[in-house]
C-alpha positions in Angstrom: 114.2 95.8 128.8 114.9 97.7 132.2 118.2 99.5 132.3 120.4 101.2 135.5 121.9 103.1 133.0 120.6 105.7 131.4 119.2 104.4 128.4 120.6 105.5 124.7 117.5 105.4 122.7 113.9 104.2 122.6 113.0 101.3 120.4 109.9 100.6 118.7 108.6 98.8 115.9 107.2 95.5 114.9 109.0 92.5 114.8 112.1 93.8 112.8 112.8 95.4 115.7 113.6 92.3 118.1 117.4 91.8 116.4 118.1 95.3 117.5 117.3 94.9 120.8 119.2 91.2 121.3 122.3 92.9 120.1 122.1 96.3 122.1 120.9 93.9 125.0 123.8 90.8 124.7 125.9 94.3 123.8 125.3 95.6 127.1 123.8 99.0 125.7 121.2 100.5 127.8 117.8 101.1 125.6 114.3 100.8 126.3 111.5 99.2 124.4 111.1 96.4 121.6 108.6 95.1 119.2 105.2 95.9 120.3 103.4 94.1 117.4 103.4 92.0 114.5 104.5 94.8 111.5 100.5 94.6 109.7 99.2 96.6 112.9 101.2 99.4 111.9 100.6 100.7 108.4 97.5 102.0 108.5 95.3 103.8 111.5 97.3 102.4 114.3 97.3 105.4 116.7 96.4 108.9 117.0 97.5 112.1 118.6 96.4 112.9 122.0 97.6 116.1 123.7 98.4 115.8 127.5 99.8 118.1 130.2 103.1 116.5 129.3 102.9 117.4 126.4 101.8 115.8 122.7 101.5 112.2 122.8 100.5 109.1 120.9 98.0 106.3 121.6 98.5 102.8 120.1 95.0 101.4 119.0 96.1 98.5 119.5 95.4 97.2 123.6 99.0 94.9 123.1 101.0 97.9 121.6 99.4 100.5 123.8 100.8 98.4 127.2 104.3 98.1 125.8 104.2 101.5 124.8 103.4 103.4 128.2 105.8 100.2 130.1 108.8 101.7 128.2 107.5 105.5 128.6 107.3 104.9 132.4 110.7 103.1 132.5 112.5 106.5 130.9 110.4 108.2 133.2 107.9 110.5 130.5 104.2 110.7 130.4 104.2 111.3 126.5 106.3 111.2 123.6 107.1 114.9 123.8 109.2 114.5 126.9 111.7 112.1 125.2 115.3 112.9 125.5 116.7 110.3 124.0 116.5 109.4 120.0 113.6 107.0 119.0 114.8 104.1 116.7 111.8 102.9 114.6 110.9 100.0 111.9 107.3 100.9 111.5 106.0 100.9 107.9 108.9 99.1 106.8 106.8 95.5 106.1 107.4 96.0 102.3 106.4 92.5 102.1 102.8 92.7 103.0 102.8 95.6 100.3 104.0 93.3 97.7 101.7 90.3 98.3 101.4 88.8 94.6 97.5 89.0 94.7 97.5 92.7 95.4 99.1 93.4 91.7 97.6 91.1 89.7 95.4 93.6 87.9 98.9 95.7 86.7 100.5 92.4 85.4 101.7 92.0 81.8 101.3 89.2 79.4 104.6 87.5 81.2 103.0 87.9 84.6 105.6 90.5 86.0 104.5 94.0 87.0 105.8 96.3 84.3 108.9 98.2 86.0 107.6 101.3 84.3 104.6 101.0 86.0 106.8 100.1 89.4 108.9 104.0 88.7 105.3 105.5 88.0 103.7 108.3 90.3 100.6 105.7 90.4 102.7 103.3 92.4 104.3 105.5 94.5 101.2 107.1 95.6 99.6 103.3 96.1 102.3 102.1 98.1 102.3 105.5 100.5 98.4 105.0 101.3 99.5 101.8 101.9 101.5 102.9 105.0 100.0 106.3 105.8 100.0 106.0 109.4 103.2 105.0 109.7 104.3 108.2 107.1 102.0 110.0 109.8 103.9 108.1 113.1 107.2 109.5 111.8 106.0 113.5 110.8 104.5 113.5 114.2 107.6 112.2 115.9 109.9 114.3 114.1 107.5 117.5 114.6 107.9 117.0 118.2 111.7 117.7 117.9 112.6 114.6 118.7 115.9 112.9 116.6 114.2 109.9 115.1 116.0 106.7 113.0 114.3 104.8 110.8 115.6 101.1 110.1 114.7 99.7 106.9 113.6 95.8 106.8 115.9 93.0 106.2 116.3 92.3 102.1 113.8 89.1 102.7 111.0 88.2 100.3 108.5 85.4 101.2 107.3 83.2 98.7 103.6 85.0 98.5 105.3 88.4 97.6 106.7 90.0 94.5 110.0 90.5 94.7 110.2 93.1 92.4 107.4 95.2 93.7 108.9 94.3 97.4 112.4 96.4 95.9 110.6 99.3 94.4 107.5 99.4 97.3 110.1 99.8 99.9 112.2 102.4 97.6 109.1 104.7 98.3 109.1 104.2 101.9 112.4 105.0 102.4 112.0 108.2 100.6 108.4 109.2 102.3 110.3 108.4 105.7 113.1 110.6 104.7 110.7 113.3 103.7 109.1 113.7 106.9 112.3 114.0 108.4 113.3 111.2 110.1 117.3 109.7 109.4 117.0 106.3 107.4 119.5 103.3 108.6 120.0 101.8 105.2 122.5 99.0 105.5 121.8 96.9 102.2 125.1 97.6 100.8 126.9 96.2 103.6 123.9 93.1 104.0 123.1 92.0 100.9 124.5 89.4 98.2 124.7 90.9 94.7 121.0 89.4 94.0 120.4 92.5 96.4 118.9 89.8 98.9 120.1 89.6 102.5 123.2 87.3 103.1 122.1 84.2 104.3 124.7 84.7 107.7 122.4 87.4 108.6 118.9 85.5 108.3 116.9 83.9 110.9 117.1 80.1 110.4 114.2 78.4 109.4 112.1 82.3 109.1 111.1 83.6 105.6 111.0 87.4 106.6 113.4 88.2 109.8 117.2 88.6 110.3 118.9 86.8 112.7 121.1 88.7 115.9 124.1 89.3 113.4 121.9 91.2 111.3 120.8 92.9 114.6 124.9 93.4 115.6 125.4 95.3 112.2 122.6 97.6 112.8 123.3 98.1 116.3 127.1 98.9 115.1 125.5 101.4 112.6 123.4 103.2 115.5 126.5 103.7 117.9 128.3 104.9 115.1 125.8 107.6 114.5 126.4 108.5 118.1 123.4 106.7 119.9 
């Protein structure tokens, strides 16, 4: 999105991100960037750190991603993500659903089927689920490293049919605390999003979509960002 005004923040993400920028956009927020790819590009090796006379910078590996990423650098007018002046807003990482894909736990299944929930709290898990999403973990240290004030949105509380809904809760639980680790402000609005199932409401889902919220769910989140002064 091109802006006249000065733009607020910097979006980028996978596909969780598009609700963001509907709302900031039918909001008339100035912003730059968007999704730049479906979220299982970026978990692991989806970029590395290039240092340029600007300053340090990132490159997608991704040829789709790479183009939507120096398009939205050029509109703020930076070379690299070092020159950014205005906060980044990210959902990379957050695709706890590709995480929990049924198949990918069946070897930690019980006699019931389910995946024990000790197991789920276990230091084994954790550490599966953050090599799971290492670059991502690495996107948001480097980010954050560069001084910059980066926001991490977590994913709408959806679980398709082919994931575990279980492992989906407790996968993302150790996201949201390796985000927070490196350093980067987590946007966590289940309380205000969720039925008492813990699932999103159904107002705030994309029609006819297993995974995505709908530009409601992108108004609340939007709402959350101005009120943390974005």
């Amino acid at each position: 999105m091109t802006t006249t005004a000065p733009a607020r923040f910097l979006l980028l993400g996978d596909s969780h991100a598009g609700p963001i920028g509907r709302a900031a956009q039918n909001a008339g927020i100035p912003f730059q960037g968007g999704p730049i790819g479906p979220g299982r590009e970026f978990t692991d090796s989806f970029f590395t750190v290039r240092d340029t006379p600007e300053g340090s910078d990132v490159v997608f590996h991704a040829e789709e991603a790479e183009e939507h990423y120096r398009r939205f650098l050029g509109e703020l007018g930076v070379a690299a993500l070092a020159g950014l002046d205005v906060p980044l807003v990210a959902t990379f990482g957050f695709c706890a659903h590709f995480v929990a894909l049924r198949e990918n736990w069946d070897l930690y299944r019980d006699r019931s089927g389910s995946v024990p929930s000790a197991f789920l709290a276990s230091p084994l898990f954790d550490a599966i689920v953050r090599a799971a999403v290492r670059d991502s973990l690495g996107f948001y240290g480097h980010a954050v490293s560069l001084g910059l004030r980066v926001l991490a949105v977590m994913p709408p509380q959806r679980v398709p049919g082919q994931s575990d809904p279980t492992v989906f809760m407790a996968a993302q639980e150790s996201i949201r605390l390796a985000v927070a680790e490196r350093g980067a402000e987590i946007v966590d609005l289940r309380r205000r999003t969720t039925s008492p199932d813990g699932l999103q409401r159904p107002e705030l889902c994309e029609a006819n979509d297993e995974i995505h919220g709908n530009l409601a769910f992108g108004r609340v989140i939007l709402t959350e960002l101005l009120d943390r002064g974005l």
